[in-house]
ROKOLNU-421956 format. One record per residue: residue in one letter; x, y, z of N, C-alpha, C in turn. Coordinates in steps of 0.2 Angstrom, whole numbers, padded with zeros to 4 digits, always signed. Layout:
N
aXYZXYZXYZ...
***
This chain:
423
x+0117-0105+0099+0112-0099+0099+0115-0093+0102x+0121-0095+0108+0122-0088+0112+0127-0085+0107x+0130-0089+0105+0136-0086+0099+0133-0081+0095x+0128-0087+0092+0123-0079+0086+0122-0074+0088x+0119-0073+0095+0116-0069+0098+0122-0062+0100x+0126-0065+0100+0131-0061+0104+0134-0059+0095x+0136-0060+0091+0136-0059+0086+0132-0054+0081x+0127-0056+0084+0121-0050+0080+0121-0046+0083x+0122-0043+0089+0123-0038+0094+0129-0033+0091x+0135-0036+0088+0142-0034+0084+0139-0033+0079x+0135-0035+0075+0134-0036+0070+0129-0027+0067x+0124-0025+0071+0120-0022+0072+0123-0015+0073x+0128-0015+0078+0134-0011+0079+0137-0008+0073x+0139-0013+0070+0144-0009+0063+0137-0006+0059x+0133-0010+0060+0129-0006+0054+0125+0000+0056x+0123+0002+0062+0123+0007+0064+0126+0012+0062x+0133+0009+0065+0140+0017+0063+0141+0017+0056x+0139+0013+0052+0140+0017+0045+0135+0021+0044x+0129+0022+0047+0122+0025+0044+0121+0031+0048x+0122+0033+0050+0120+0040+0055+0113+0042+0053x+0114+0044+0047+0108+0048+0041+0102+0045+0043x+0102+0037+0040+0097+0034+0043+0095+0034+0048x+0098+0032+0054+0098+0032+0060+0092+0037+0063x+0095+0045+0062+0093+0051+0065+0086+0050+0061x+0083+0050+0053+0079+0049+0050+0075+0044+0054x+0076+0037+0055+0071+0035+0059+0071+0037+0064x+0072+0039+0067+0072+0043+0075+0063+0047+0076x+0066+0050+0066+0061+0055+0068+0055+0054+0066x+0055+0048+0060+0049+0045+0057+0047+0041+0065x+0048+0039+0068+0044+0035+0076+0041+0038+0078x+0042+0044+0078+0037+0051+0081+0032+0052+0077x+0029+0051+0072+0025+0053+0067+0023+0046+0063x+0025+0042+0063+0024+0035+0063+0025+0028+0066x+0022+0025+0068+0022+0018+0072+0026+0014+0069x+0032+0012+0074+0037+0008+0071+0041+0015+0065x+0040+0019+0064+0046+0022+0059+0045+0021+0051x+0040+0018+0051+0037+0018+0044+0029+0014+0045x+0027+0015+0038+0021+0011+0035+0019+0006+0034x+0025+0003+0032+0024-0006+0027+0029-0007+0030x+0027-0013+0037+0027-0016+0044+0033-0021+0038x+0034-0026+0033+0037-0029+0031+0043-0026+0030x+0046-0018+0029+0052-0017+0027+0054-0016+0035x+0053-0019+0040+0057-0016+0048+0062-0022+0049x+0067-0017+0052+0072-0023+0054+0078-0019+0058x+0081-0023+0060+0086-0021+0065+0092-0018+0064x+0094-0014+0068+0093-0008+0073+0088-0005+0071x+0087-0005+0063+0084+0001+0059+0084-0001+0051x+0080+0001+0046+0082-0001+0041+0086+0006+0037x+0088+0006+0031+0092+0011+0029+0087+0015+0026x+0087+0021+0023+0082+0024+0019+0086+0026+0012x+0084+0025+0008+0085+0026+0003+0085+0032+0000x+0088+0034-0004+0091+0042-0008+0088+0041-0015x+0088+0037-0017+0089+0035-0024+0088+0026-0028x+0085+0028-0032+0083+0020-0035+0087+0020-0044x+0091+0016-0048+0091+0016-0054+0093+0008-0057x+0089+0006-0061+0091-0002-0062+0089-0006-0057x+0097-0008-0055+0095-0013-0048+0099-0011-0045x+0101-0006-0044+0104-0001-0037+0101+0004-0033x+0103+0001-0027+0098+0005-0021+0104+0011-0019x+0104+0018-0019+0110+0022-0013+0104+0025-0008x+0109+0024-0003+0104+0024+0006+0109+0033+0005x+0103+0035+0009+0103+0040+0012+0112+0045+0014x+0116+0038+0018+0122+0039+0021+0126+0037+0014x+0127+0037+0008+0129+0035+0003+0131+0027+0002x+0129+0024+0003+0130+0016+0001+0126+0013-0003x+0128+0011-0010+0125+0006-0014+0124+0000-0014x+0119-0003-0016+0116-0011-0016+0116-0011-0021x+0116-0018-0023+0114-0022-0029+0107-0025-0024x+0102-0022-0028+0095-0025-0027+0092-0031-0029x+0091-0037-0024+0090-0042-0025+0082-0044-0023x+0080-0038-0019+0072-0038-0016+0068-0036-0022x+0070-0032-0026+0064-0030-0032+0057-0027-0029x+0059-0025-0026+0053-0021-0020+0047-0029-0019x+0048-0032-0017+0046-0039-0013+0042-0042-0020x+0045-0041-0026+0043-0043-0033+0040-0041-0037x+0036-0032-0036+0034-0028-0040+0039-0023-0043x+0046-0026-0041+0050-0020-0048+0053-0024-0051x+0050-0030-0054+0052-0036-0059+0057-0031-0062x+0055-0026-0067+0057-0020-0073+0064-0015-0070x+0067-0018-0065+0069-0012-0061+0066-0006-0060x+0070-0001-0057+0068+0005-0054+0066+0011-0059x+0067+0009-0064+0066+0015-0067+0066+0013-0076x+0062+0009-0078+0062+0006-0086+0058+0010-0090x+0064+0014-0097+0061+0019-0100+0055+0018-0102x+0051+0014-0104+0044+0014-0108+0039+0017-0103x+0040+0015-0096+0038+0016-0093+0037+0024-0088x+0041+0026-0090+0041+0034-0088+0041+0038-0093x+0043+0036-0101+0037+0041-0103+0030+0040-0105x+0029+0034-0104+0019+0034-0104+0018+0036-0097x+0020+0038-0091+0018+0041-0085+0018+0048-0088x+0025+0050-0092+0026+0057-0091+0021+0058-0096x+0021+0056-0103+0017+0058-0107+0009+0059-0104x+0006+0052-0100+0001+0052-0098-0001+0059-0093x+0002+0063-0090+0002+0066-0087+0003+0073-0088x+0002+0074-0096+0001+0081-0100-0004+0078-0100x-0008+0075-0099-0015+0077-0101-0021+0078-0096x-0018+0079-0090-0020+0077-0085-0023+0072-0079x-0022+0073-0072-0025+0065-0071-0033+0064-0065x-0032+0062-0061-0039+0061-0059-0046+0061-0062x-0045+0059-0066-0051+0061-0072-0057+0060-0070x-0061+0054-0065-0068+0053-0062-0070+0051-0067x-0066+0048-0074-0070+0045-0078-0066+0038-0081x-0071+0035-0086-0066+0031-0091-0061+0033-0094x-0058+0029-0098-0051+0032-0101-0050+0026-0107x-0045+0028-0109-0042+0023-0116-0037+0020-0115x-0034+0020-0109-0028+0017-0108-0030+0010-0102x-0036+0011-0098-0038+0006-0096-0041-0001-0099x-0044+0002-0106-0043-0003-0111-0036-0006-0112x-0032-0004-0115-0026-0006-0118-0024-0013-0113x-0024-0009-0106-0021-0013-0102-0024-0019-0100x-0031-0018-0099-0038-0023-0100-0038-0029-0104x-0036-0026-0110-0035-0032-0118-0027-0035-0115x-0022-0032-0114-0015-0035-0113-0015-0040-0108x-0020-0040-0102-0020-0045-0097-0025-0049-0100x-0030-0049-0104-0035-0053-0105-0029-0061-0111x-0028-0054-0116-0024-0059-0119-0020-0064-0116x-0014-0061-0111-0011-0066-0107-0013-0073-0105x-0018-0070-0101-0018-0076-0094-0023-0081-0097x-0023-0087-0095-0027-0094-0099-0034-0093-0095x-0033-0090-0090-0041-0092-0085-0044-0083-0087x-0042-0079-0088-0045-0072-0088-0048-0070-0094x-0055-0070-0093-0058-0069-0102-0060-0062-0100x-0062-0058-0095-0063-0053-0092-0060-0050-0086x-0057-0043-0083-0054-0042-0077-0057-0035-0074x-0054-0033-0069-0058-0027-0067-0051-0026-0062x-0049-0019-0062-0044-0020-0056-0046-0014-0051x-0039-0016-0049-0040-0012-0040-0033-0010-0040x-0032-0009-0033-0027-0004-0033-0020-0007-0027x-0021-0017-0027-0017-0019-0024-0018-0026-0024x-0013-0031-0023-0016-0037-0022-0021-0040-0016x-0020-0035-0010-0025-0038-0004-0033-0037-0008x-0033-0030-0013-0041-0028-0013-0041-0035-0019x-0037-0038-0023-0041-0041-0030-0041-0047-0025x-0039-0050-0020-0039-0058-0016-0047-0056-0012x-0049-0050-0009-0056-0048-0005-0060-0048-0011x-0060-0044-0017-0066-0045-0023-0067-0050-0023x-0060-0055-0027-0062-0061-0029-0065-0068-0025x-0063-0068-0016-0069-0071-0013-0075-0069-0012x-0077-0064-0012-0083-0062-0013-0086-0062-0019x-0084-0061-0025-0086-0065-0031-0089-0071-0031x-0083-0074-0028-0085-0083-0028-0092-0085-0024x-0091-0080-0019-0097-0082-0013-0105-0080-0019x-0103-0075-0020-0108-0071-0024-0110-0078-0030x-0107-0080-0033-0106-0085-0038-0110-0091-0035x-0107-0092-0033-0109-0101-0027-0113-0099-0023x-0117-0093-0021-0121-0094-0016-0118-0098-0008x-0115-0098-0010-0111-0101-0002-0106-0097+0000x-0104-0099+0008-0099-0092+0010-0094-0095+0012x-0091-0103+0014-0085-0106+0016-0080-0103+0010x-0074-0102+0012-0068-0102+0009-0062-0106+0012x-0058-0110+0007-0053-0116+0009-0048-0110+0005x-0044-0110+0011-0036-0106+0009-0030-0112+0015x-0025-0110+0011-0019-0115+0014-0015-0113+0021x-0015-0115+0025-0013-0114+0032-0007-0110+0032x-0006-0104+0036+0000-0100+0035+0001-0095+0031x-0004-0095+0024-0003-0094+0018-0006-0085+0020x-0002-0080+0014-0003-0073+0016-0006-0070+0008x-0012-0066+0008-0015-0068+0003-0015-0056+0003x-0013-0055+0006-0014-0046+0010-0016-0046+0016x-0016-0041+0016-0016-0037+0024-0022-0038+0026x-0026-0041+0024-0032-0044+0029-0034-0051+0027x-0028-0054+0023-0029-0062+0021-0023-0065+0023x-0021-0063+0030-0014-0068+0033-0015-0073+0037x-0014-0079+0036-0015-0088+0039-0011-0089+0043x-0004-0083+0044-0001-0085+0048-0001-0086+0055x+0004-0086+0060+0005-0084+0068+0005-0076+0069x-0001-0075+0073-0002-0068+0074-0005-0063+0072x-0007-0066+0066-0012-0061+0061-0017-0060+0062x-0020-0063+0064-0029-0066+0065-0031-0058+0066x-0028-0053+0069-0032-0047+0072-0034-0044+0066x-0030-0047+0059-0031-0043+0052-0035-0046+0047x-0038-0052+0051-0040-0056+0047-0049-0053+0044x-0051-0054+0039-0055-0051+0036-0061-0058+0038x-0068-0055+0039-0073-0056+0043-0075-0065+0039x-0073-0067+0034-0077-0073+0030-0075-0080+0032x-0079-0085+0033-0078-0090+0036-0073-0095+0033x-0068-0097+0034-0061-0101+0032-0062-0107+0034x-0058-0111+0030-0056-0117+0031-0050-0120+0030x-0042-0121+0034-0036-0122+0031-0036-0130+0030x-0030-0129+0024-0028-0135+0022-0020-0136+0025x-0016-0140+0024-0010-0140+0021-0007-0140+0018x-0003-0135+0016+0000-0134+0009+0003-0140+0007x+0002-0144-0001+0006-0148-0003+0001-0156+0002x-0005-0153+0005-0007-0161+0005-0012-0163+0002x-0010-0167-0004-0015-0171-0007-0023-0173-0005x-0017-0177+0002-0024-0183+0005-0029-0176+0007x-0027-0170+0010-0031-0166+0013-0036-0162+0009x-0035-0164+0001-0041-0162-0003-0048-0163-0003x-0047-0170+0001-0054-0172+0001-0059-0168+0004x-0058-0164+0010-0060-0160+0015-0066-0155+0013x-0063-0152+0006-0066-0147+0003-0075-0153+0001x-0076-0148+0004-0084-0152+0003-0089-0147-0001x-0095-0148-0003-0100-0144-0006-0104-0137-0004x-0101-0135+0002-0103-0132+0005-0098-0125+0006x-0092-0126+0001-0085-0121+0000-0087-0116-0007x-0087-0109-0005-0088-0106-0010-0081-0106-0016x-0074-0105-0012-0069-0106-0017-0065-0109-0013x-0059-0109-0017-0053-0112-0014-0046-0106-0017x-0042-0105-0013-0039-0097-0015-0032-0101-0012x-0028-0101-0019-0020-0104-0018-0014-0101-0022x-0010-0098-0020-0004-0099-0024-0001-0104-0026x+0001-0102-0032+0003-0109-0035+0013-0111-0033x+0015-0104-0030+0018-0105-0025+0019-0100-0018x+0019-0102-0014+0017-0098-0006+0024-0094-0005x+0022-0089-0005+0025-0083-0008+0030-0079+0001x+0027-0076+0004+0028-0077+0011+0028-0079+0015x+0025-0085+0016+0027-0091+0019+0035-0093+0018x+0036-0090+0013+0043-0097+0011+0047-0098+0004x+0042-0093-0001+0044-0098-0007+0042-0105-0008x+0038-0108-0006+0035-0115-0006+0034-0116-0012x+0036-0120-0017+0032-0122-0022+0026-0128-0022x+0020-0124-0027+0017-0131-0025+0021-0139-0029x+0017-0143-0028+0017-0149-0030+0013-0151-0037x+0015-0150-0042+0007-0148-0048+0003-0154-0047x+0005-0161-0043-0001-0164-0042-0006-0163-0037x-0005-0157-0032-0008-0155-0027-0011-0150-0029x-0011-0146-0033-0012-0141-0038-0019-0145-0044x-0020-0150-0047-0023-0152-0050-0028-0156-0046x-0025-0159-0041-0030-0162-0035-0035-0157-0031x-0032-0150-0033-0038-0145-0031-0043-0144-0036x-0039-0142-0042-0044-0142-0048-0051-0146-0048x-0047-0153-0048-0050-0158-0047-0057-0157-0043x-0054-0158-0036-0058-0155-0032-0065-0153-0033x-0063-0147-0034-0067-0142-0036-0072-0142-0041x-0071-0144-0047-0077-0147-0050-0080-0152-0048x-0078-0157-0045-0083-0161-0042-0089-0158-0037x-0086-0152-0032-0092-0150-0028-0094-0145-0029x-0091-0139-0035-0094-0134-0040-0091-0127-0034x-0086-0128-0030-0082-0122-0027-0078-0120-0035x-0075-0112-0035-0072-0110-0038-0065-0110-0036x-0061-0113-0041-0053-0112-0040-0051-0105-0040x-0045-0103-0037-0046-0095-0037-0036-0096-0034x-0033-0096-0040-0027-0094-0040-0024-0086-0039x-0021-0085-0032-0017-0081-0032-0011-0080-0034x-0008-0077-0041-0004-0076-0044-0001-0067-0044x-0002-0065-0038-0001-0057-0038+0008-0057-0037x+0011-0064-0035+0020-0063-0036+0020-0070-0042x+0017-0075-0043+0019-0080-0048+0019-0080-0056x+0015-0072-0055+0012-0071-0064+0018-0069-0068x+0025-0070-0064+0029-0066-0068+0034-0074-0072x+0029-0080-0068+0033-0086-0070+0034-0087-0080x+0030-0084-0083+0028-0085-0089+0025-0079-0092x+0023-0078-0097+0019-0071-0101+0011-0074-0098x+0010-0079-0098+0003-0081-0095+0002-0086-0086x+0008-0085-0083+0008-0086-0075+0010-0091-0074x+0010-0094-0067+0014-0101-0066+0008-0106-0069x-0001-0103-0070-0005-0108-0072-0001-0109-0079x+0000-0105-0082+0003-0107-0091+0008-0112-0091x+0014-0110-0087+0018-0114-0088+0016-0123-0084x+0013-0123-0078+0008-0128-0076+0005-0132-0080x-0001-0128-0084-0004-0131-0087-0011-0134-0082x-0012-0131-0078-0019-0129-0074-0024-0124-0074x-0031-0123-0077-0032-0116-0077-0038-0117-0072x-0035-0111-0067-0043-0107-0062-0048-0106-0066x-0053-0102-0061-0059-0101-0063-0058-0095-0061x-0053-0091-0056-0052-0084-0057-0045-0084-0053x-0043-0077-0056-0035-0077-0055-0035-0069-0051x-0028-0069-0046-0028-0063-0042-0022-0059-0046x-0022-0054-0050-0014-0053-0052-0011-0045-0046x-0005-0043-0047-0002-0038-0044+0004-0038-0043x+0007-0031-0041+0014-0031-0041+0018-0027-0046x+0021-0032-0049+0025-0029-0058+0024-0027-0062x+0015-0029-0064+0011-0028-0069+0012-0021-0073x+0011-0019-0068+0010-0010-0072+0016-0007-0069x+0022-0011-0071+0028-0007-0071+0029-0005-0064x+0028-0006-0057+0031-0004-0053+0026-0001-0047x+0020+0004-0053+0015+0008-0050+0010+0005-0047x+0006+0007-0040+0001+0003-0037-0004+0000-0042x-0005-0005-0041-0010-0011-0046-0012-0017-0042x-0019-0019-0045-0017-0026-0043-0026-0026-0046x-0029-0033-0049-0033-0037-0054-0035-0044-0052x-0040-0042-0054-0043-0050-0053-0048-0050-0059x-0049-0056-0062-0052-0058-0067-0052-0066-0068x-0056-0066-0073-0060-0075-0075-0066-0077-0079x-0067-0081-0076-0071-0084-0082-0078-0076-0084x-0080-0078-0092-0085-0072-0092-0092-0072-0088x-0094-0079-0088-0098-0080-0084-0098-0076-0077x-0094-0080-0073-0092-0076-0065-0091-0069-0066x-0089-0066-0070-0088-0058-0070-0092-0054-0071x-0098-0058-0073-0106-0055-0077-0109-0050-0071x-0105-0054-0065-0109-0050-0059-0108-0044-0059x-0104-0041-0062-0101-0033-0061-0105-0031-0066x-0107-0035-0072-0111-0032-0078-0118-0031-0077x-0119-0024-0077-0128-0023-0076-0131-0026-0081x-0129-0023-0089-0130-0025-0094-0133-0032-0094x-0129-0036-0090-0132-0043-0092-0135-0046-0083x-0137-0043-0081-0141-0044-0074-0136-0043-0069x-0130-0041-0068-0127-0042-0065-0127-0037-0059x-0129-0038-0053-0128-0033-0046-0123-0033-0042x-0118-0036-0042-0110-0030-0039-0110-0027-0041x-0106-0021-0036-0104-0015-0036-0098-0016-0032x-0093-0013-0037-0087-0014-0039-0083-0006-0036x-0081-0003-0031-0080+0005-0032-0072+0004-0031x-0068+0012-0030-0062+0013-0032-0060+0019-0033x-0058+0024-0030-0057+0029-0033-0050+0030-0039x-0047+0026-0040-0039+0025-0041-0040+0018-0045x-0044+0014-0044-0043+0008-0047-0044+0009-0056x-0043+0014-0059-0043+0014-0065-0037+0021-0067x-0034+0022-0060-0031+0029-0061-0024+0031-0067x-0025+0034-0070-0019+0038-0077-0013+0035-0075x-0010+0036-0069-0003+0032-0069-0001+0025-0070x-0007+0024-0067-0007+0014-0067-0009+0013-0075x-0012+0015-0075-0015+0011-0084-0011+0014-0088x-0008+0019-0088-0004+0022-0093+0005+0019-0093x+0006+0016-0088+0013+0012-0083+0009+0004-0086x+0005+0002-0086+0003-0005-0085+0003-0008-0093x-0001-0002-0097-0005-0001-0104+0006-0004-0108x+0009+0001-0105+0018+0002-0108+0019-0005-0108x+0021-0006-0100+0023-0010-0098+0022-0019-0102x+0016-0020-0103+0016-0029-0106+0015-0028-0112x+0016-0022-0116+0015-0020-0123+0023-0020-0125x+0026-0015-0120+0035-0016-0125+0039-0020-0118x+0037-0022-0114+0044-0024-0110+0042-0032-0107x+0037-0033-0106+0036-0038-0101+0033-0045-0108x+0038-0047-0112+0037-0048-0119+0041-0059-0116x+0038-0062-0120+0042-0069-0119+0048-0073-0118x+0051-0067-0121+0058-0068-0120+0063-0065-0115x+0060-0060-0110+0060-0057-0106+0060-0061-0098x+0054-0063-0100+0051-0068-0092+0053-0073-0093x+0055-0079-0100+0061-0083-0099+0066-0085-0098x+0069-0077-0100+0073-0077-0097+0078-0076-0091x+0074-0072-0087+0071-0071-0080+0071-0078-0074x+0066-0082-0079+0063-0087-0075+0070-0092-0074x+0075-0092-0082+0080-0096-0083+0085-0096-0079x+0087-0089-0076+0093-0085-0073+0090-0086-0066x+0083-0084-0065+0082-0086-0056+0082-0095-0056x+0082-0099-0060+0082-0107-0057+0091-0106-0057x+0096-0105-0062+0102-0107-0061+0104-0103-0054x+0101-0097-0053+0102-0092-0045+0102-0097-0040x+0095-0100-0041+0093-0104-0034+0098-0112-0034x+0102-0113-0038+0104-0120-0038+0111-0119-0035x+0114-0111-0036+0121-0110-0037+0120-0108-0028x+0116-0104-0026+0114-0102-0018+0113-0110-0015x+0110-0114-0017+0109-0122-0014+0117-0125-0013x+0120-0125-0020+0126-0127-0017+0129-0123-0014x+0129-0117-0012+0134-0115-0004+0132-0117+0001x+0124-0116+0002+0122-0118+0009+0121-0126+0009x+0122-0131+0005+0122-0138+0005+0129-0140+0011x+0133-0134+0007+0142-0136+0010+0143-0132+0016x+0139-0128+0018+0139-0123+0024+0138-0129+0031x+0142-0128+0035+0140-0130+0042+0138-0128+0044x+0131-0128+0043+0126-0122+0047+0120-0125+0044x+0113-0125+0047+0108-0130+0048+0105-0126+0041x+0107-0125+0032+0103-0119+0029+0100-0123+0024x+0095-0119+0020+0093-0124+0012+0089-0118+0009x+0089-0118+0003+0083-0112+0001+0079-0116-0001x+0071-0110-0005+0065-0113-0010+0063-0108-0012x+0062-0112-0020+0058-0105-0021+0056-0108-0029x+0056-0105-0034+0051-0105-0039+0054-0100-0045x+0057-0100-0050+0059-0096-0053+0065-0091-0052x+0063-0085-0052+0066-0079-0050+0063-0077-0044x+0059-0081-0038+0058-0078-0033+0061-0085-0027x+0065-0081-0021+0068-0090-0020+0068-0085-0010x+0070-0091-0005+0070-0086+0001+0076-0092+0004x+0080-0089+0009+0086-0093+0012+0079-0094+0018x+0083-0101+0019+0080-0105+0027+0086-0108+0032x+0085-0105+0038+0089-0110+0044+0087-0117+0047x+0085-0121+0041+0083-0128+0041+0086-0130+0038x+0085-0137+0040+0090-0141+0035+0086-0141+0030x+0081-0141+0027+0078-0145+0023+0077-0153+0021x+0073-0153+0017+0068-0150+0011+0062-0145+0014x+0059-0142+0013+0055-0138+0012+0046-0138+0008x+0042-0141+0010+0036-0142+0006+0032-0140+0009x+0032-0136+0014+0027-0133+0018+0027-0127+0023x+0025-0124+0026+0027-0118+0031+0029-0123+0037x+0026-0130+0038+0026-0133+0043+0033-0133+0044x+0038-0135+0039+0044-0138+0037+0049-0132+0039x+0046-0126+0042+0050-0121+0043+0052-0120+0053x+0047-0123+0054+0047-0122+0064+0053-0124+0065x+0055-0120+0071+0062-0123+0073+0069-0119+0069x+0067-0115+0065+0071-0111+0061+0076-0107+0064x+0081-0104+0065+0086-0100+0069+0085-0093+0067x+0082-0089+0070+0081-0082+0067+0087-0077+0068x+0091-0080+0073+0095-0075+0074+0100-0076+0069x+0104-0084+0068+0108-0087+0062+0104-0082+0054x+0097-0081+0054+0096-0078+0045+0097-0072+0047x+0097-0068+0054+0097-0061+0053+0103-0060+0052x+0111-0064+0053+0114-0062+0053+0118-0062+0044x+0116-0068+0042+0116-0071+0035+0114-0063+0032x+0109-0058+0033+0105-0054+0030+0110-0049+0032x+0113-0047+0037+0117-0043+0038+0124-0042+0036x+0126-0049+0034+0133-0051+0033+0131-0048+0025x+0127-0049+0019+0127-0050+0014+0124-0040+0012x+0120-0036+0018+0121-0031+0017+0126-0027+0017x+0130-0028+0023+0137-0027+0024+0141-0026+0018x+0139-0034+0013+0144-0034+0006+0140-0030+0001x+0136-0027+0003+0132-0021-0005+0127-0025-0005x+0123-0031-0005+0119-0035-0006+0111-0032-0003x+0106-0031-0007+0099-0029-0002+0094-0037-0004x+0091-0039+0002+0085-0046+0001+0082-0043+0007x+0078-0045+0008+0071-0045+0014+0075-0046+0019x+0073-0045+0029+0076-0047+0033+0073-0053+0034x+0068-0057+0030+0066-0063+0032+0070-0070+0024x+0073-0066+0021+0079-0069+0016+0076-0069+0010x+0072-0066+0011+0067-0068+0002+0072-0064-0002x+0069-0068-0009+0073-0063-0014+0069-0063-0020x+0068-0059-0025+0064-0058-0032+0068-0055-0034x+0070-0058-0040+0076-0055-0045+0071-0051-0050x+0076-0045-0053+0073-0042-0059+0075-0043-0065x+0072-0039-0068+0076-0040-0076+0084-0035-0077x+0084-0032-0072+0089-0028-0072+0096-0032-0067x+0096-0036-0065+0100-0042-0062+0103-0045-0067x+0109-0044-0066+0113-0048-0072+0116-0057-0070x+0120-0059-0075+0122-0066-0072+0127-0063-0068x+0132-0059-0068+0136-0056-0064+0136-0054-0058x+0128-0051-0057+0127-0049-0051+0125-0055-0047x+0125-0061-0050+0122-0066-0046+0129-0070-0043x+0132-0069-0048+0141-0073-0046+0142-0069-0041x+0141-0063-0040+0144-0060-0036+0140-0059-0030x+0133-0062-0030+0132-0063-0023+0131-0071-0020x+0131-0073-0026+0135-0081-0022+0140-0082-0017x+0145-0075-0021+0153-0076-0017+0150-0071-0010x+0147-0068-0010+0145-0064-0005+0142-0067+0001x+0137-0071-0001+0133-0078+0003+0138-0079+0005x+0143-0084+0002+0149-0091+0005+0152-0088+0010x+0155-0080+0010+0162-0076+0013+0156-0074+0019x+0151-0071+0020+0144-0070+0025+0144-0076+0029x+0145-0085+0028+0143-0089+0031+0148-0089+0035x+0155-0090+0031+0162-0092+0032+0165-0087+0038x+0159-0081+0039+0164-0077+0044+0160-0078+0050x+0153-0082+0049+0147-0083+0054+0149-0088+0058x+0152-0092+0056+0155-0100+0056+0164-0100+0059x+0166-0096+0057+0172-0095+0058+0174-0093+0067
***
């Protein structure tokens, strides 16, 4: 540990004196912001770099240095940074005006596009992020079931007022919970008749990349109809597993689904939707009393960016593709750190995958205690150093604009980062 330690110290060092730019920029953002920015998830040591410009999957910072973009903006720039269909339906959108206060015609487009999709979504209603569609959608359920318990997975990070982990609780949003453990079958029993829903990724996205188990996955299902709780799949990073989510490719359908991120191209979004039934609530027409509000939740850019988006780009052979190139990703990254003398293993799901200072296997956040932070901070450092960008906690969401080349090329990047960690 003291090696790492003193190494991450050198390591911090170089990367400071490449960045000045940055540097003096955060200095000034601390003054006018807590911590130097807004979204607590992009901080990291000494500083993070700021960015100049976005195109494809290259990032240039501030000080002039380019990345090959591996983070995808934490999975919402599936499309990369700037995918034509999607900037002239903004641009066009935006001759005609925006903030309307009203309905519009593109909110349908995108409405029908997501309904078609998804296996469990026969109706949807969005919002303007995935923490707001995970907070409608247990209230839905509660609203639905008349009961107020909700079973979510221990650790598990669902938005900014739905984290399970260490130290969130301050964020945690007012509704009576119940955790399970990811990935425990026997632990399904638990769920009793008195639970309004059960809310899970079908894989744990922040935590780790955890994949579930699809028999833990249909042992909830299960569940669930037995006691008459609502299944409630959070799919706001997994939706990008297939044209219709990792339930499609699973072959499990909820009762309601939380989407977000990619959907609309890039722009703030996020949806929930399910069966017709459950959604009546929002329909006066048919007796329904929620009220549903939003100023933006149907806003020009989003529907107009989202409407493009699953009509010319986000097509079946596109997210196969994707899904194809992220498994071969993760098996070429497993065989480095397999052969690394260094406690490492990845997990992940697709095109979304995270490095661990464990040895592995990996089936749960449990399976991550004991992890070397300083050994991943340096891993992360060593691979920015080579042009490489990922999260400072190693995640990674591949886009469409990632090539197989750029993946060889940070495999060797990985290997020659460990080789000088170890060396």
């Amino acid at each position: 540990m003291a090696g790492f330690e003193e190494q991450l110290v050198a390591a911090h060092g170089r990367y400071a004196s490449k960045r000045p730019r940055s540097a003096e920029l955060h200095e000034r953002a601390r003054t006018v912001m807590p911590g130097g920015s807004t979204r607590s998830v992009l901080d990291m040591q000494p500083f993070p770099f700021r960015v100049a410009s976005a195109h494809g999957a290259r990032l240039t910072d501030v000080d002039g240095h380019e990345y090959v973009d591996f983070l995808g903006d934490y999975s919402a720039g599936l499309l990369g940074h700037d995918p034509g269909p999607v900037e002239a339906a903004v641009t066009d959108a935006l001759e005609h005006g925006w903030s309307y206060g009203g309905v519009h015609t593109d909110e349908v487009r995108f409405a029908e596009a997501v309904v078609e999709r998804f296996p469990s979504i026969e109706q949807v209603r969005f919002t303007n992020s995935g923490t707001e569609a995970n907070l409608m959608a247990i209230q839905l359920a509660r609203h639905h079931t008349r009961r107020d318990r909700v079973v979510v997975m221990d650790r598990a990070y669902h938005g900014g007022l739905l984290y399970f982990g260490h130290g969130g609780e301050a964020l945690l949003a007012p509704f009576e919970f119940d955790r399970l453990r990811y990935n425990d079958v026997g632990g399904v029993s638990a769920i009793d008749d008195g639970v309004a829903a059960v809310l899970v990724e079908p894989m744990m996205g922040a935590a780790g990349c955890i994949a579930a188990d699809p028999v833990f996955l249909r042992a909830l299902r299960d569940r669930c109809d037995e006691v008459g709780a609502l299944l409630v799949f959070d799919e706001v990073m997994t939706s990008r597993m297939s044209t219709g989510g990792a339930q499609q490719r699973l072959g499990i359908t909820p009762d309601l689904t939380t989407l977000g991120k990619y959907l609309a191209g890039g722009m703030t979004f996020g949806a929930f939707g399910g069966r017709a039934d459950v959604m009546a609530a929002f329909d006066p027409e048919r007796g329904g009393s929620m009220t549903h509000g939003g100023t933006f939740n149907n806003n020009v850019v989003t529907m107009a960016a989202g409407a493009a988006a699953m009509r010319e780009l986000l097509d079946e052979a596109t997210l196969e593709s994707l899904f194809e190139r992220g498994e071969r990703f993760r098996a070429a990254v497993a065989d480095v750190l397999d052969a690394a003398p260094l406690p490492m293993c990845v997990s992940g799901y697709g095109s979304l995958l995270t490095i661990h200072t464990v040895p592995g296997p990996v089936t749960s956040p449990d399976d991550l205690d004991g992890g070397d932070a300083a050994l991943k901070e340096l891993v992360v450092h060593g691979l920015t150093d080579r042009g490489f960008y990922l999260a400072p906690r190693g995640y990674m969401a591949l886009s469409a604009a990632i090539t197989d080349d750029d993946c060889t090329a940070f495999v060797a990047a990985l290997s020659a980062s460990i080789d000088a960690i170890a060396s």
